[in-house]
N, C-alpha and C positions, 0 to 999 in steps of 0.2 A: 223575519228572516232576511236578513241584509247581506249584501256581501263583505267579505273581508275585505281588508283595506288596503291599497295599492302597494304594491314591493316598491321597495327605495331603490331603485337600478342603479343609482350612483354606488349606494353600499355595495351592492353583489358586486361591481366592478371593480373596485375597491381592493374586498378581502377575499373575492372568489375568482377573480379575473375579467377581463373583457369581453363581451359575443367575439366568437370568433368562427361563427360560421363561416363560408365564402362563398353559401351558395345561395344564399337567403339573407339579406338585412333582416333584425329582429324585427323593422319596421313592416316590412316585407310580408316576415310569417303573421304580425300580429293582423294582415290585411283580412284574412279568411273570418277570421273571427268578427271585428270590427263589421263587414258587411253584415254576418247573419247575427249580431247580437245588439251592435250600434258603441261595442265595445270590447275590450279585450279584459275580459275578468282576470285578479289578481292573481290566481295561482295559473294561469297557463302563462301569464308574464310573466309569472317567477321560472316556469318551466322555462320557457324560451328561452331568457336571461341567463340562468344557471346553467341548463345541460347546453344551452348554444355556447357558453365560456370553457365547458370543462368536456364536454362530448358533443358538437357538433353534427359528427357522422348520426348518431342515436336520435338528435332531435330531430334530424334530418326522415331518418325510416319512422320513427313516430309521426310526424304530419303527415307523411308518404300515406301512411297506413290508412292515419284515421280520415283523410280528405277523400280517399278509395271506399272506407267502410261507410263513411256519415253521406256521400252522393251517390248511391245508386243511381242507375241508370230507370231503370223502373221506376221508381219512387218518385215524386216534386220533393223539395226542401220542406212545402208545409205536413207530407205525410209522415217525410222522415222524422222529422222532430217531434212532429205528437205522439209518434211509437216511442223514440227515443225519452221523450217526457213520461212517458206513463214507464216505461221499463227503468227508468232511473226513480221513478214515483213509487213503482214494488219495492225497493231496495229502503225507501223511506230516506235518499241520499238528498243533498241541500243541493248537485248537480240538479236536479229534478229543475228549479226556478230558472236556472239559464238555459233552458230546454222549451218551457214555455213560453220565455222571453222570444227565443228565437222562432215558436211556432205561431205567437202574434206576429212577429214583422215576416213573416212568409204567409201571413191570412188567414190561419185557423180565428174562430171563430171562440166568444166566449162558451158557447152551448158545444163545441166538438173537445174544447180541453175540457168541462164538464164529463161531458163523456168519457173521456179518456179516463180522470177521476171515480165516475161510477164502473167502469171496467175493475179499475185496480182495488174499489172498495170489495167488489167480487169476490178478488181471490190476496186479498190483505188484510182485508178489515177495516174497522172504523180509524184507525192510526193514521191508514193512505188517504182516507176522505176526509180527514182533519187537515194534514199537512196540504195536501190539495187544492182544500178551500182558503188555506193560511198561503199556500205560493199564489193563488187567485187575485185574492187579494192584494198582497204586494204586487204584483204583475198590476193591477188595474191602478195601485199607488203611484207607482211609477210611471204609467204614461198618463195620469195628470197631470203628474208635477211636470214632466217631459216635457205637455203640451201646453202648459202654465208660463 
């Protein structure tokens, strides 16, 4: 399970228009991400790029929103994410992988996303505990090659 492959920001600028936020450099929005991931995955750069060219204001209340929902005050980043991974893990969605990405560099542990995994094999089935151990997997590919 890999990720998609990087939008071409020149194309979108091109045939879709320029960011033309003014309150945010795309640089900017991509900052949130970049810290909790170590990267800005391809479709929330085609999000930014696109609705930041054609709806600004909209991409604007989307980050609003989801920077409000995904930091609770309550929560640390590594609780948030291992909920947020296991609820994107019920749904059996390939967000799931950038979820656990983000819950290693905030210090969950291989044995607490495990868990999260036997949570969701609970009440999913064996489907959630397959993809699970297949985003596990890649998650642990990746930071070798990372650390490689």
């Amino acid at each position: 399970m890999s990720l998609p492959p990087r939008i071409d920001v020149k194309a979108v600028q091109e045939r879709i228009g320029a960011y033309a936020d003014t309150k945010q450099t795309a640089a900017a929005r991509g900052a949130i991400y970049k810290d909790l991931l170590g990267f800005v995955p391809p479709r929330i750069e085609a999000r930014i790029n696109v609705t930041g060219a054609l709806d600004p204001e909209m991409l604007d209340i989307q980050e609003r929103m989801r920077e409000h929902g995904m930091y609770p005050k309550c929560f640390d980043v590594k609780t948030a994410q291992m909920m947020i991974f296991g609820m994107m893990l019920m749904d059996l969605s390939d967000a799931a992988q950038l979820h656990a990405i983000a819950a290693r560099r905030a210090g969950a542990t291989w044995e607490e996303l495990q868990a999260v995994v036997n949570l969701c094999f609970l009440f999913r089935g064996l489907s959630a505990a397959n993809r699970g151990a297949e985003i596990l997997a890649n998650v642990a590919k990746r930071e070798a090659e990372a650390g490689a």
